[in-house]
Residue frames as qw, qx, qy, qz and C-alpha x, y, z in Angstrom:
[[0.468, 0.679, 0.357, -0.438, -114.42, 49.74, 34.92],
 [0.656, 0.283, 0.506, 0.484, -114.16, 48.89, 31.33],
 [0.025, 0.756, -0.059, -0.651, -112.86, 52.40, 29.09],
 [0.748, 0.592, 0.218, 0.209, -112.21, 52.74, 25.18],
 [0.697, -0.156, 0.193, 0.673, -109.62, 54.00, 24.33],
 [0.032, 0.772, 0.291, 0.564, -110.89, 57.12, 22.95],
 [0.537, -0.814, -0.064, -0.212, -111.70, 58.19, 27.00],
 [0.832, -0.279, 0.139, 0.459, -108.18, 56.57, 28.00],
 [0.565, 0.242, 0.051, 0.787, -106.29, 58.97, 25.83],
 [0.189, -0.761, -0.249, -0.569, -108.06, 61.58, 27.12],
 [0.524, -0.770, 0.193, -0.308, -107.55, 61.38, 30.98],
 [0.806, -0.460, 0.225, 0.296, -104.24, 59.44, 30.83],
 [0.603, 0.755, 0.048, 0.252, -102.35, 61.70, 28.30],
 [0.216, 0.666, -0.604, 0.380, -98.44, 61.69, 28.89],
 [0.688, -0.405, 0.507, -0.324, -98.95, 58.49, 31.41],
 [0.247, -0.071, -0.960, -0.114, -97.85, 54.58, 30.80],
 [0.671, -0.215, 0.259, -0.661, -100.81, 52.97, 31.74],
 [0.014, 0.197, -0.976, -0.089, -101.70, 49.26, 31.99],
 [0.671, -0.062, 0.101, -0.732, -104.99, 47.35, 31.02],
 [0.215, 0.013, 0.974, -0.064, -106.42, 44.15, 31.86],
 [0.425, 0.548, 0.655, -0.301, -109.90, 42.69, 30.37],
 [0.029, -0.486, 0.422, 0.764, -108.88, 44.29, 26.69],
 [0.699, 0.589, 0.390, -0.106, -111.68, 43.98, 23.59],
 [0.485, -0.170, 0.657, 0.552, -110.32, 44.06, 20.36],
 [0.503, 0.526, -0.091, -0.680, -111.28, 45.31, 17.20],
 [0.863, 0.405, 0.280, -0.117, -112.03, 43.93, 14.03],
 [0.524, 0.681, -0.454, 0.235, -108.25, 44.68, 12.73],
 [0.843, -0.222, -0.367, 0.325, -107.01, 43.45, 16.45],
 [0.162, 0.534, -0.238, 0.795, -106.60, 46.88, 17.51],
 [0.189, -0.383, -0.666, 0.611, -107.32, 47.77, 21.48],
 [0.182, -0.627, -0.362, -0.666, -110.48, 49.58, 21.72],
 [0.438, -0.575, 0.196, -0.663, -110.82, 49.79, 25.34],
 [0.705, -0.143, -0.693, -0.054, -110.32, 47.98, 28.57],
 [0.377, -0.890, -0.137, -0.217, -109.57, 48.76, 32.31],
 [0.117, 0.645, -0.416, 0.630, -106.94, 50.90, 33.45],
 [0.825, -0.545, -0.129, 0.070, -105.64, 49.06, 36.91],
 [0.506, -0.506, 0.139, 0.685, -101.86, 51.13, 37.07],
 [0.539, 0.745, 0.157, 0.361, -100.56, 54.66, 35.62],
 [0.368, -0.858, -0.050, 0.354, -98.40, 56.73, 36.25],
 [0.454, 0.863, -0.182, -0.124, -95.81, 59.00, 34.37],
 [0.007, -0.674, 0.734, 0.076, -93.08, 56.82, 35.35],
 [0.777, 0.224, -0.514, -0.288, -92.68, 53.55, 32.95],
 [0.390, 0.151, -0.893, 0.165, -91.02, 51.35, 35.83],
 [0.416, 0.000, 0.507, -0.755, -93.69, 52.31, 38.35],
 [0.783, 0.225, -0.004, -0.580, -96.76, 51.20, 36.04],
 [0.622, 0.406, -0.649, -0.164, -94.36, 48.15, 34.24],
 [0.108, -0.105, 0.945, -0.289, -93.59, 45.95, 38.06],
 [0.686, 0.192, 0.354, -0.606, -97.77, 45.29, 37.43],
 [0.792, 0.286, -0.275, -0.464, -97.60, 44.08, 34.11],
 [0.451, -0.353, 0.809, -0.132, -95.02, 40.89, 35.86],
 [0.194, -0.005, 0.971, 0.137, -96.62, 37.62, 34.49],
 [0.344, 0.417, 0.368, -0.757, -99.64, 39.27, 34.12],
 [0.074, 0.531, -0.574, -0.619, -99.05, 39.31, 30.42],
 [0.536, 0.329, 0.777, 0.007, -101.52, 37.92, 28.19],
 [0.184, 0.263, 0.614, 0.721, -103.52, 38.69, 25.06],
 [0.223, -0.782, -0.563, -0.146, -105.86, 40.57, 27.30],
 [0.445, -0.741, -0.064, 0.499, -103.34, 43.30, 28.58],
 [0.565, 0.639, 0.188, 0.487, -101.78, 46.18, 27.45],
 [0.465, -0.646, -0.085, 0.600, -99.14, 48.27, 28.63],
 [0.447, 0.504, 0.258, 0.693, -98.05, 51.74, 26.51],
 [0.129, -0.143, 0.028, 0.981, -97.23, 55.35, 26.51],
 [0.273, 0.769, 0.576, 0.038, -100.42, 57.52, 26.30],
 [0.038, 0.960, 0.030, -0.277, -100.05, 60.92, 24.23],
 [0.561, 0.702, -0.381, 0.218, -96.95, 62.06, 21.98],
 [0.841, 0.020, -0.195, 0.505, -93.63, 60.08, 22.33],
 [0.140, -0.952, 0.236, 0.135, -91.64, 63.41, 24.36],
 [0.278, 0.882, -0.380, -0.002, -88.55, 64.68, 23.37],
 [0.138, -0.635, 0.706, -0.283, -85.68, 61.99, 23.90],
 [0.745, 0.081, 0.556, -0.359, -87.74, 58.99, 24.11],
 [0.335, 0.212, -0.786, -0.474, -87.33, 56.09, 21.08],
 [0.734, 0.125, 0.445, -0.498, -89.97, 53.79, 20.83],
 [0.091, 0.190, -0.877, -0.433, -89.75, 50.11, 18.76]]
């Protein structure tokens, strides 16, 4: 089921998550797509994104970066 990304930070906050079926904004930002793996642990949610990997997916950290964590 298709979410924005507004509702996604909201009920996956401090999860990776992964989406497939991703719309785009008018700057090529992710407005919203559907959540199909989360979980608080980044190699759990990452064995999904595999080959998966397109211009319609998106894998990230929801919520603040925690203590200890670097992010490029």
């Amino acid at each position: 089921m298709f979410k924005t990304m507004e509702t996604i930070e909201k009920e996956y906050d401090g999860y990776w998550v992964f989406m497939v079926n991703c719309k785009k904004g008018e700057f090529h930002e992710i407005i919203g797509g559907e959540v199909i793996a989360f979980d608080k642990d980044k190699d759990a949610v990452a064995k999904f994104w595999g080959d998966k990997h397109d211009s319609k997916t998106y894998f990230r950290y929801i919520g603040s970066i925690p203590e200890g964590m670097g992010v490029l």
